[in-house]
N, C-alpha and C positions, 0 to 999 in steps of 0.2 A: 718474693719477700713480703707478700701482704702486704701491697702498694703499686701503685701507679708511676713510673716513669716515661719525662716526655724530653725531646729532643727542641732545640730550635739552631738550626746554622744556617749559616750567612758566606755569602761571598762563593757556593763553590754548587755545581750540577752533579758532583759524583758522590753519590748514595754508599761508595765501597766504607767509606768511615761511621756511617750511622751501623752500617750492618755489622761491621767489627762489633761494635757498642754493646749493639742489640743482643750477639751471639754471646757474647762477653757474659754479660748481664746474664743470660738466661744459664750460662756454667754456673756463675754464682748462684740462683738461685738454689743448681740442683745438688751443688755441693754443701749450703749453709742453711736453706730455709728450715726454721724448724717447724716447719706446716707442713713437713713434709719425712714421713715418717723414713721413709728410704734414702735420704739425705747422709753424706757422711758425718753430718755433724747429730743429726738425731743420734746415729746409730752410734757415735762415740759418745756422747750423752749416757746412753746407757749402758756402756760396758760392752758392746758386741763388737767395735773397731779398738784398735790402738793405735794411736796417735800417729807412730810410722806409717801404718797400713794407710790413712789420710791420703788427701792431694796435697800436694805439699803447700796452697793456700791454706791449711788451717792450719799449718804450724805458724803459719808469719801472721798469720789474724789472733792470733791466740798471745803470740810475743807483743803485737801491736795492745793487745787489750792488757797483758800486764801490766805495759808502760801506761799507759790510759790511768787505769786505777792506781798505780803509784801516783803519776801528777796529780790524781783531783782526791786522793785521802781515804779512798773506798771508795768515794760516791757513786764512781764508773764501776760494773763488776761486767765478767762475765758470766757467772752462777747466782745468778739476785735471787732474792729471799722465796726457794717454791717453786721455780723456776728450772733449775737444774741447769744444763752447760746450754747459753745462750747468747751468743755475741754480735745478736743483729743489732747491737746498739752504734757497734762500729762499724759492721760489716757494711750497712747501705751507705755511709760515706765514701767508705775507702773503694766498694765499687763504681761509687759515681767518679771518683776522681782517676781511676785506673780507664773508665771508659772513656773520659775528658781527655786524656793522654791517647788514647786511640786516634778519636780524632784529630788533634792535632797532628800524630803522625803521619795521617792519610791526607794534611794538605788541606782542612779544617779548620783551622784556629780560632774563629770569631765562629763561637759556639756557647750555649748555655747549656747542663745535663739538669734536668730536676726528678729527685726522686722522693715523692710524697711532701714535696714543699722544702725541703733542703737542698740546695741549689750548689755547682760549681758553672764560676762564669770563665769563659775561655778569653781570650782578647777582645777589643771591643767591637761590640756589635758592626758599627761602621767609622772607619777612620774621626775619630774627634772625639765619636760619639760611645761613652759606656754604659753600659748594661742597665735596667733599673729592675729590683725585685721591690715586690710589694708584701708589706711582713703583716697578715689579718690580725685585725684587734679580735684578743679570744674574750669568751664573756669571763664575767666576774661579780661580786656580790652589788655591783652597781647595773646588772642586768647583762641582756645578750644583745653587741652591739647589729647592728644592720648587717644584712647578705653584704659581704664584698667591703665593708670599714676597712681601713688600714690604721694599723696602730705608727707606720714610719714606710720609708721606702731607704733601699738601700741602693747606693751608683757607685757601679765601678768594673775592671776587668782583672783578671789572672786571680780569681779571688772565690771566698768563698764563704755560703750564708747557711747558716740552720738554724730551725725554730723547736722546742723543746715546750709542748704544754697541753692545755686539755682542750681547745678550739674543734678539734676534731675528734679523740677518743674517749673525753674524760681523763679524772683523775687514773692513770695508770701505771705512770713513775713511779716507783718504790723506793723510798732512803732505805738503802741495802743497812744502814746501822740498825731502827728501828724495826723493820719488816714491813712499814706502814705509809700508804701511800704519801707523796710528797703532796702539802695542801699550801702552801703559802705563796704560791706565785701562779698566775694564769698562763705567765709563759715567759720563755725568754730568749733573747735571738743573740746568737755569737758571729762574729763575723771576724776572717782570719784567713791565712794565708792555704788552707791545707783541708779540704770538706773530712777526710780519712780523721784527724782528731776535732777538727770543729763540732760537727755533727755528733762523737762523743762527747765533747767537752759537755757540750747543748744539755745531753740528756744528766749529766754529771750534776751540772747548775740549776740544773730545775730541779733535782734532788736537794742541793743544796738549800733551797731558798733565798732567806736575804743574805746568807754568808758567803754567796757569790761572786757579789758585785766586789770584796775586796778582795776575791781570790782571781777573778778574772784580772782588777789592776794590776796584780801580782805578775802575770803572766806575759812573756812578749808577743805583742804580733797579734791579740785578743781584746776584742772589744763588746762590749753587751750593751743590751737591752733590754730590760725588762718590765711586765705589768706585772701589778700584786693580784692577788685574791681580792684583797679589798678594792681592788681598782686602780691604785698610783701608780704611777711608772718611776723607773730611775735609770738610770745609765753610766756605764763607766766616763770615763773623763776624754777617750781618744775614740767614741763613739762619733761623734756630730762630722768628723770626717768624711766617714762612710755616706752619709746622707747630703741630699742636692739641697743647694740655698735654700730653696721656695717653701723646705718643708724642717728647716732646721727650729723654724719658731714652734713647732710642737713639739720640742723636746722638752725634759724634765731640764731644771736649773741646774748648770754644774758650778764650782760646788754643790752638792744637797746645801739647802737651808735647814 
């Protein structure tokens, strides 16, 4: 999926749940990636499968993506501007969260999945104690901040975090309305019950820009945060939750002033 996924569990010596994961993960790749032209989603891309002929995960990834872009307005597509049929927006969540559920099956629970920095956390690390991600500050027209900044950290378990911005690829979001790359926000991190829409929501809202942050209030169970282009940060109102005491004073003012 043109990314990097890493495992970290806790509490258990049997390897049989990471390997589920792993094999998991690797059907996904060879049924969705579009880097991969033999793919059945390439190949339904271009007219050479139909949609029955499929595994039958690309019809419920395809159902999941319609509902996606009815909640955020278009912003989420499957077919973005140039693009043609491509639904890795949702796919790398809903496989982290399908291989999260492996785990736990196998007797797993206190497990974290990350896949290219979007994160599902399993139960908590160690009894009392849950989980903490670190969300990198991306640059922005106030410059490129230091290796390894954190713009926030997030704590918690059964939960779920994704970051949506240019920290690592550049501008590459596209607002599916205009055709033109989304410029107004350096990044924005959703955190919510479910990595399978979180993860899209993520990409949805970076899309969005500032009309996010009232569509995220809007939403249950969905919290953000995010940096401008220019630099400011904002965050919804059931945000400062998420985050441990010690770092709740670097958050933006709720109310906005």
């Amino acid at each position: 999926m043109g990314t990097v996924f890493s495992f970290d569990v806790r509490g258990t010596d049997d390897p049989e749940g990471v390997g589920r994961a792993v094999a998991w993960l690797h059907h996904v790749d060879a049924v969705f990636s579009t880097y991969r032209d033999d793919s059945p989603v390439s190949r339904l891309g271009r007219g050479e499968l139909g949609l029955a002929d499929c595994p039958a995960e690309v019809a419920e990834v395809l159902d999941l993506c319609a509902r996606v872009e009815r909640d955020t307005g278009g912003y989420f597509t499957a077919r973005p501007p140039g693009a043609g049929l491509d639904p890795s927006g949702l796919v790398k969540g809903w496989a982290i969260e399908r291989a999260s559920g492996l785990l736990t099956a196998a007797g797993a629970p206190r497990h974290t999945v990350n896949g290219g920095g979007d994160v599902r956390l399993g139960a908590e690390a160690e009894p009392g104690r849950p989980w903490r991600v670190g969300v990198a500050a991306p640059p922005t027209a106030a410059g490129r901040p230091a290796r390894g900044a954190l713009a926030t950290v997030v704590a918690g378990s059964d939960l779920a975090v994704a970051t949506s911005g240019t920290a690592e690829r550049g501008h590459h979001i596209v607002d599916p309305h205009t055709g033109r790359p989304a410029t107004a926000l350096a990044s924005v991190t959703l955190v919510g019950p479910r990595l399978t829409t979180v993860d899209a929501y993520a990409t949805a809202a970076f899309a969005m820009g500032e009309a996010a942050r009232d569509w995220v209030e809007d939403m249950d169970d969905l919290e953000a945060l995010a940096v401008t282009a220019a630099g400011e940060t904002w965050r919804t109102s059931g945000f400062h939750r998420h985050v441990p005491p010690e770092f709740r004073g670097f958050l933006p003012a709720w109310p906005p002033r």
